[in-house]
N, C-alpha and C positions, 0 to 999 in steps of 0.2 A: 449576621445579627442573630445572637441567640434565642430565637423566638420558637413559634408553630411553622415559619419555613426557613429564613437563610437570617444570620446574625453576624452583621461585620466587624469587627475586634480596633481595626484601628484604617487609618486613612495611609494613602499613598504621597510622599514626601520627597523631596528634592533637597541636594547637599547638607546631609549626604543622600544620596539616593536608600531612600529606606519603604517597605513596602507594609503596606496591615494588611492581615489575612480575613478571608471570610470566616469563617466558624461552622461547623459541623450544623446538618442539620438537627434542630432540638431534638431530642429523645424523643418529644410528645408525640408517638406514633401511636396513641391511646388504644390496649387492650381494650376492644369493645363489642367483643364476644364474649357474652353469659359465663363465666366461670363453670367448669362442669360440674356435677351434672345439670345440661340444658334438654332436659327430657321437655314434651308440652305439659307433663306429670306433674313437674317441678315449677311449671311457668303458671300452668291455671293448676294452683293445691286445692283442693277439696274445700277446707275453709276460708279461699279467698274468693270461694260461690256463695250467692244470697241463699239461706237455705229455703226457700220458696224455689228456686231452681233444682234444688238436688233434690227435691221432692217429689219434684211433679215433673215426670219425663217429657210429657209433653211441653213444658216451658226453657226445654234444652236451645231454642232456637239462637241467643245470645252467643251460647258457648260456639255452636255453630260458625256464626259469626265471628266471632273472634280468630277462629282455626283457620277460616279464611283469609282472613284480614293479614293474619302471620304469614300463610302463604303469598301472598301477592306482595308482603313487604318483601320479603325474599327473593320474588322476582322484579322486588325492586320498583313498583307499581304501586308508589307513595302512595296519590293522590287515593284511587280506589282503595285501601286500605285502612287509608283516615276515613273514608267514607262509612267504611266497615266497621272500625272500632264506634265511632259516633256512634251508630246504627245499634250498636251493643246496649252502647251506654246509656243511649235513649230509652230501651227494652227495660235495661236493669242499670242503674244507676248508682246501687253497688258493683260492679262486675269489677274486682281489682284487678285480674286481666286484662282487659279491657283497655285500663287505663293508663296501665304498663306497655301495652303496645303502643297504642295513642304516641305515649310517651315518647319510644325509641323511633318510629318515625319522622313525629314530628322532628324529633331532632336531626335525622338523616335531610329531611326537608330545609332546615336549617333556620327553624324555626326553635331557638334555645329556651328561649321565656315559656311557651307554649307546652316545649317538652318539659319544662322542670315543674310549672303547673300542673302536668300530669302524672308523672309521679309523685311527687308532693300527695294528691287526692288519692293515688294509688296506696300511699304509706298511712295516711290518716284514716283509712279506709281500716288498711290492717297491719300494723308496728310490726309483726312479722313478716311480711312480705318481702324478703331479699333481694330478688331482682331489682325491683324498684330503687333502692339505696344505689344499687350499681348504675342502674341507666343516671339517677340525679347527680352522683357523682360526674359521670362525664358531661352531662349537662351542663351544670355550673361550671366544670374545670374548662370547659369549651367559652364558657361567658367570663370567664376571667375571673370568678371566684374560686379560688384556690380553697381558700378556709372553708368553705362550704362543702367542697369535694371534698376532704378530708376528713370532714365531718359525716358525712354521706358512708366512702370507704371504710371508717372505722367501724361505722356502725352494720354495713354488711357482714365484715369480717366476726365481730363480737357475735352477728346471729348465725351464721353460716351452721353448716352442719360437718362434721369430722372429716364425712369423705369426698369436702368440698375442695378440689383445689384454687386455690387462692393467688398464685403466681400472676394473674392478671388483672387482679386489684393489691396487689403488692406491688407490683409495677407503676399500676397508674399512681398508685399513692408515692410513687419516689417521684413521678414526672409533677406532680401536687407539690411537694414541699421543696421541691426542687426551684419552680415557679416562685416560690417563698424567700428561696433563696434560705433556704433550712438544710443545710449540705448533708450535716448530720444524719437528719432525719431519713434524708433521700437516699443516701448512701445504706444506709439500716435498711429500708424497705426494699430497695433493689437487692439488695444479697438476699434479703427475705424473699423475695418472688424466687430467685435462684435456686434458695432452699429447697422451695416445691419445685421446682422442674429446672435441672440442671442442665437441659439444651434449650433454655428460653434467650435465643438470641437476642432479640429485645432488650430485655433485660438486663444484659451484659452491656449494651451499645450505652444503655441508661446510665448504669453503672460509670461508665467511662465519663461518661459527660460530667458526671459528679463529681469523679475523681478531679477530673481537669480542672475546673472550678477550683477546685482546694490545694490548687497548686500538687498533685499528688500526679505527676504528669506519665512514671515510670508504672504507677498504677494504672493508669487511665489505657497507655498504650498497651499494659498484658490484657486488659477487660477488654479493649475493642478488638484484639487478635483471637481472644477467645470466641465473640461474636461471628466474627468471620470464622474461624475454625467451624463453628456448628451451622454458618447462612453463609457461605462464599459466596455465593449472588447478592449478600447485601450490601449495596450500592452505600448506602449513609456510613456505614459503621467503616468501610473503605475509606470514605472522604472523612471520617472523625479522626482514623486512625493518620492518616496525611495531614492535616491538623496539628497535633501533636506530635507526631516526627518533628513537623516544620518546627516548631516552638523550644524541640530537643535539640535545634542547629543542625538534624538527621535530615539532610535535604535532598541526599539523595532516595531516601529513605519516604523522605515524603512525596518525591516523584511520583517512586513505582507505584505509590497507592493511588496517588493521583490519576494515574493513568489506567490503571485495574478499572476505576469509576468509570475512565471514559468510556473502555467495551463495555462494562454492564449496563450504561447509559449515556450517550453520547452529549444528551439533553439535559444533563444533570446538572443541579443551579450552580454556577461558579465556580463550577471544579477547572474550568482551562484558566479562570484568572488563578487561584491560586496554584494552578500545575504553572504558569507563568511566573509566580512569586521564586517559587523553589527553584525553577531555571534560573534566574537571577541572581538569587544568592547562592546556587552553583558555579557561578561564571559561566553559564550557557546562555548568551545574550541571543545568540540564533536561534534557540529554542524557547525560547521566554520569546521573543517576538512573535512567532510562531501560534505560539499558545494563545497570548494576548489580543491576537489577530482576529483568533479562532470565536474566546470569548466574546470577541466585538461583534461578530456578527451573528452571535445569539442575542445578544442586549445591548441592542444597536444604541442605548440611551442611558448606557450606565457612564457616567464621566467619569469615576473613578477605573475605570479600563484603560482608556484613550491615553490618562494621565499615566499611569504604569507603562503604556506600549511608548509614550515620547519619553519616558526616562529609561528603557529598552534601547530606545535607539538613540539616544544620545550617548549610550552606553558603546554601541558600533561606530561611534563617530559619524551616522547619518541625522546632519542636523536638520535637511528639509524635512525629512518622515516627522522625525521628533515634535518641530515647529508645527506641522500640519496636526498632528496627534493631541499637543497641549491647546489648541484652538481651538478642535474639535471639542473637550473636554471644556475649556469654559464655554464655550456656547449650549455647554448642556448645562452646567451648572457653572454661574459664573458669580461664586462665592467661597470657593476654597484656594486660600492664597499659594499655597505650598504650588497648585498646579499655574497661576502665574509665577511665582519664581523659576519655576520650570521651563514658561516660556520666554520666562529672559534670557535664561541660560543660554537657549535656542536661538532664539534671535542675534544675541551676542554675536555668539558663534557664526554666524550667519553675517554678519558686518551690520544688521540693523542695529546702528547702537541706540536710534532714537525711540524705534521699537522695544526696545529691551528697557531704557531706563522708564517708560511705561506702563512696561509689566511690572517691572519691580515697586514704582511706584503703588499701583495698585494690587500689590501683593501685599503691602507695606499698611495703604488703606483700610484692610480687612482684616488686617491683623498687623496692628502699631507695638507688640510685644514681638516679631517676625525678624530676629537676628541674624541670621543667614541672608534675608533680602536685603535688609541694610549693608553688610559685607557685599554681595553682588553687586547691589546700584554703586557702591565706592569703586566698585574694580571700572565700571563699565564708563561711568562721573570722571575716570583716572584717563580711558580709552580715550577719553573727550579732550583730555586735555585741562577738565575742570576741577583743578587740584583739590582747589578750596571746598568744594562742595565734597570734594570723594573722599575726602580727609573728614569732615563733618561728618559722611554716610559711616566711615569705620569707625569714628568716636562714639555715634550714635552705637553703634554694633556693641562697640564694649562698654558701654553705657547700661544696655541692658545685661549684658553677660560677659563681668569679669574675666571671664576666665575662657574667651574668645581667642584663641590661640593664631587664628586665621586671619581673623582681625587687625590685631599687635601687628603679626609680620605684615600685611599691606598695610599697615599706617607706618611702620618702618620705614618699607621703601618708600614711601611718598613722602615723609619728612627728609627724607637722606635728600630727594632728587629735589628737595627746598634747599639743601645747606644746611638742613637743621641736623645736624647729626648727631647730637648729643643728644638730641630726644627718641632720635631714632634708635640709637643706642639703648635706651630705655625701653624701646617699646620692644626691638628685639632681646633682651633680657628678659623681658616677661614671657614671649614668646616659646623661649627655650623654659622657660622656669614650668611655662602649664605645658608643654608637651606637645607635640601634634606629628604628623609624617611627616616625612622629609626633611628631618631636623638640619642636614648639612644643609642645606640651602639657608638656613636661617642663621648657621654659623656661620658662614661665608657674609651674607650680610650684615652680620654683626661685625665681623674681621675688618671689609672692607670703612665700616663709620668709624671704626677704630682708627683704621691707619688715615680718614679722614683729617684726625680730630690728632693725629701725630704719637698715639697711642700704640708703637711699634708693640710691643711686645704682645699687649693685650691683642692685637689685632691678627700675630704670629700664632699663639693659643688658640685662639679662634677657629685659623683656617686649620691649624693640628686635628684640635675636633672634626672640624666637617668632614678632613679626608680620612680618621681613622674611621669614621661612620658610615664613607662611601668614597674609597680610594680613586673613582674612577671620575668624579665629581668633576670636570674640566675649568668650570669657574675658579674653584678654590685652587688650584692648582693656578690659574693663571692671576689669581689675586696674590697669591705667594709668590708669584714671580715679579708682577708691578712694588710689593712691599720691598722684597730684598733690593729691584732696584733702588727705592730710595732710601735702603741701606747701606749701597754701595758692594754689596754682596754681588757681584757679577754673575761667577761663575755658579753659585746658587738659583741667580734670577733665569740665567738661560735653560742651569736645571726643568726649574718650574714649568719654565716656557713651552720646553720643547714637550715635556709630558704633558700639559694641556695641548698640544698641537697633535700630539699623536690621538688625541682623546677626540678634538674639536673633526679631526680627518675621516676618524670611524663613524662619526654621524653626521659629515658631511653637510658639515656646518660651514659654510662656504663665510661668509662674514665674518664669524671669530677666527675661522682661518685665516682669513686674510691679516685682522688684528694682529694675532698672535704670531705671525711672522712678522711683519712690521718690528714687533716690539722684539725678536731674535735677533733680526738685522741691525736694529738701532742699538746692539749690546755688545756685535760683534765687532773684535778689531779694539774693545776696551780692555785695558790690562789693569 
């Protein structure tokens, strides 16, 4: 999730098995080091002292304090430090130092309201004061005002002095309008920090993120290669640039970076679920398990893992892991339907059909637009033997979505194995008409209602298609030979036969074998 830490793009999905990535962590790695020069010269200026101070050497004891105060924040020793700026400000109640550190503190403290209060007094104090605009800037951008930091940023920048470099409130201002969702803007101001300092890693990572967003994805991936070129140790701009590999279909591409992340950080948020994405749309189901494994047992309670690692392994044809994986998964979250259609699938496969048509069910529940469950509970409604309803489950499918290709053809078969075969006929015409894989299979079942329905010819055409589409197709092959015979075409049908036999033998199809000579036998000895 494109946020202040990890930003998820899209969910994990079943038939087809499809996966959403996490998203790079967000750019807002907020510059929040003083722009230089950060002399104490530049922090406490002359005239941000009460001139009763700079007067009277003896009433230097504030400034004192303050000097302190800066050192102990630096060693990180909040508490004591807020005590010290107080202690100032109580002295001298103008001190815009003072008030400026108070400020940056508190905010480290994580106390945001309290820091922007304090610079606020620091500015109204004295409208010159720079630092100040920079600490409110991150202040607000830290509370979720954007417009306020930018308002903040602009106005350092406008005061700054020539030989100020600016790269790191150019920065934060792109991570600011960024947050706006002002591409534009963010994209200008990140090149603008670049401008001043042309190894601002950062910057570049910024950059990228920008790009990304604007669909400018070939852009995105030369800015985060540049980042890397100037910070190879940076762990984010690694997993930004794995990111958008993935998004370029570059999955192998998105691996290696993936995995770069893992030695610079083994701990790093989501990088083995998405090194898990890219194995899978590599076809490395053993490594995509592997990964997904890996990330489970950092985020023992992400469900979105569990879900990815049972569509993994349904993927290796282990449908116990699978079923155990999609359980696990809703018992963390048992409200995304995608991962019960998943464990229908599972179950299915599994012989639970009662379990299965359950899940689908309640995959259906949570989402009554859920096409693909509707499809599923028909196939499994079909296992059952309960035509009528599994016939209803595929109408319903193509109900919602015309153009259900998967659908059609199992409402085909299961009108055919009614007698209805003229509707079957229809629905495998549509089937072929929108498209889908394994289109011979669906010419074959179109062939076969044809020669149904006494439709020789049409039904001849048919099985042509399927076999020009997939010569090795055994069915249609032995549909062409049941047709010829009741063509009377003999010596064509035995044709048929015998190369569906030699077909049905290589994969040792023991039942169609047997068919298939039967119907040799019953041909031979006819002239």
């Amino acid at each position: 999730m494109i946020k202040t830490t990890i930003k998820k793009i899209a969910v994990v999905g079943v038939l087809p098995l499809m996966g959403g990535i996490v998203s790079a962590l967000d750019a807002a790695i907020l510059a929040q080091t003083l722009p230089s020069p950060t002399s104490l010269s530049q922090t406490i200026a002359p005239n941000s002292v009460p001139k009763d101070i700079q007067s009277d050497p003896l009433a230097n004891t504030p400034l004192k304090l303050v000097e302190q105060a800066n050192s102990l924040r630096e060693q990180n020793q909040l508490d004591r430090a807020i005590a010290l700026y107080r202690q100032a400000i109580a002295a001298s109640p103008e001190l815009v130092p003072a008030y400026y550190g108070l400020g940056v503190t508190l905010r480290q403290k994580g106390d945001l309201q309290g820091a922007s209060a304090a610079h606020k007094r620091a500015i109204a104090l004295d409208r010159n004061y720079t630092p100040a605009y920079y600490g409110l800037g991150i202040a607000l951008y830290q509370q979720g005002d954007a417009t306020g930091a930018i308002a903040a940023y602009n106005q350092f920048v406008q005061l700054s002095k020539g030989e100020t470099n600016l790269a790191p409130v150019h920065y934060n201002l792109g991570l600011a309008y960024d947050r706006q969702n002002n591409l534009d803007s963010a994209v200008t101001a990140f090149r603008k920090a670049i401008e001043f300092d042309g190894k601002y890693a950062l910057a570049y990572n910024g950059l990228g993120a920008a790009l990304r967003r604007q669909g400018k994805r070939s852009e995105a991936i030369a800015a985060y290669r540049k980042a890397i070129e100037l910070a190879p140790q940076y762990a984010v701009a690694h997993f930004a640039l794995g990111i958008s590999l993935y998004e370029e279909r570059d999955y192998k591409g998105a691996i290696a970076a993936y995995q770069k992340v893992t030695t610079l950080d083994s701990n790093f948020p989501n990088v083995y679920y998405n090194l898990g994405l890219a194995y899978n749309q590599a076809g490395e189901w053993g490594n995509a398990i592997t990964a997904f494994q890996r990330a489970s047992t950092r985020d023992p309670r992400n469900a979105d893992i569990f879900a990815a690692l049972g569509n993994a392994w349904l993927r290796e044809d282990n449908v116990t892991e699978a079923a155990a994986a999609f359980k696990r998964s809703v018992e963390i979250n048992p409200k995304v339907a995608s991962t019960f259609n998943g464990l229908g699938l599972a179950l299915r496969r599994q012989g639970d059909l009662t379990g299965a048509i359950a899940a689908y069910e309640t995959a259906i529940a949570l989402n009554p637009q859920y096409t693909a469950a509707y499809n599923n509970l028909g196939r499994v409604l079909s296992d059952q033997n309960r035509t009528a309803d599994a016939i209803n489950a595929f109408r319903q499918a193509i109900a919602l979505d015309p153009r259900n290709a998967v659908a059609y053809s199992n409402l085909g078969n299961l009108l055919r194995s009614q007698g209805n075969s003229d509707e079957a006929i229809d629905a495998f015409s549509k089937t072929i008409a929108i498209g889908k894989e394994d289109l011979w299979v669906d010419y074959t079942s179109l062939g076969l209602a044809y020669a149904d329905r006494g439709r020789f010819g049409e039904a001849q055409n048919a099985y042509f298609k399927a076999l020009s589409l997939n010569p090795n197709f055994a069915k249609a092959h032995f549909g062409l030979g049941a047709l010829y015979t009741l063509k009377g075409e003999v010596s064509n049908a035995i044709r048929s036969y015998q190369e569906a036999l030699k077909l049905y033998e290589e994969n040792r199809d023991a039942e169609w074998i047997k068919r298939t000579q039967q119907a040799i036998q019953s041909l031979q000895g006819i002239t």
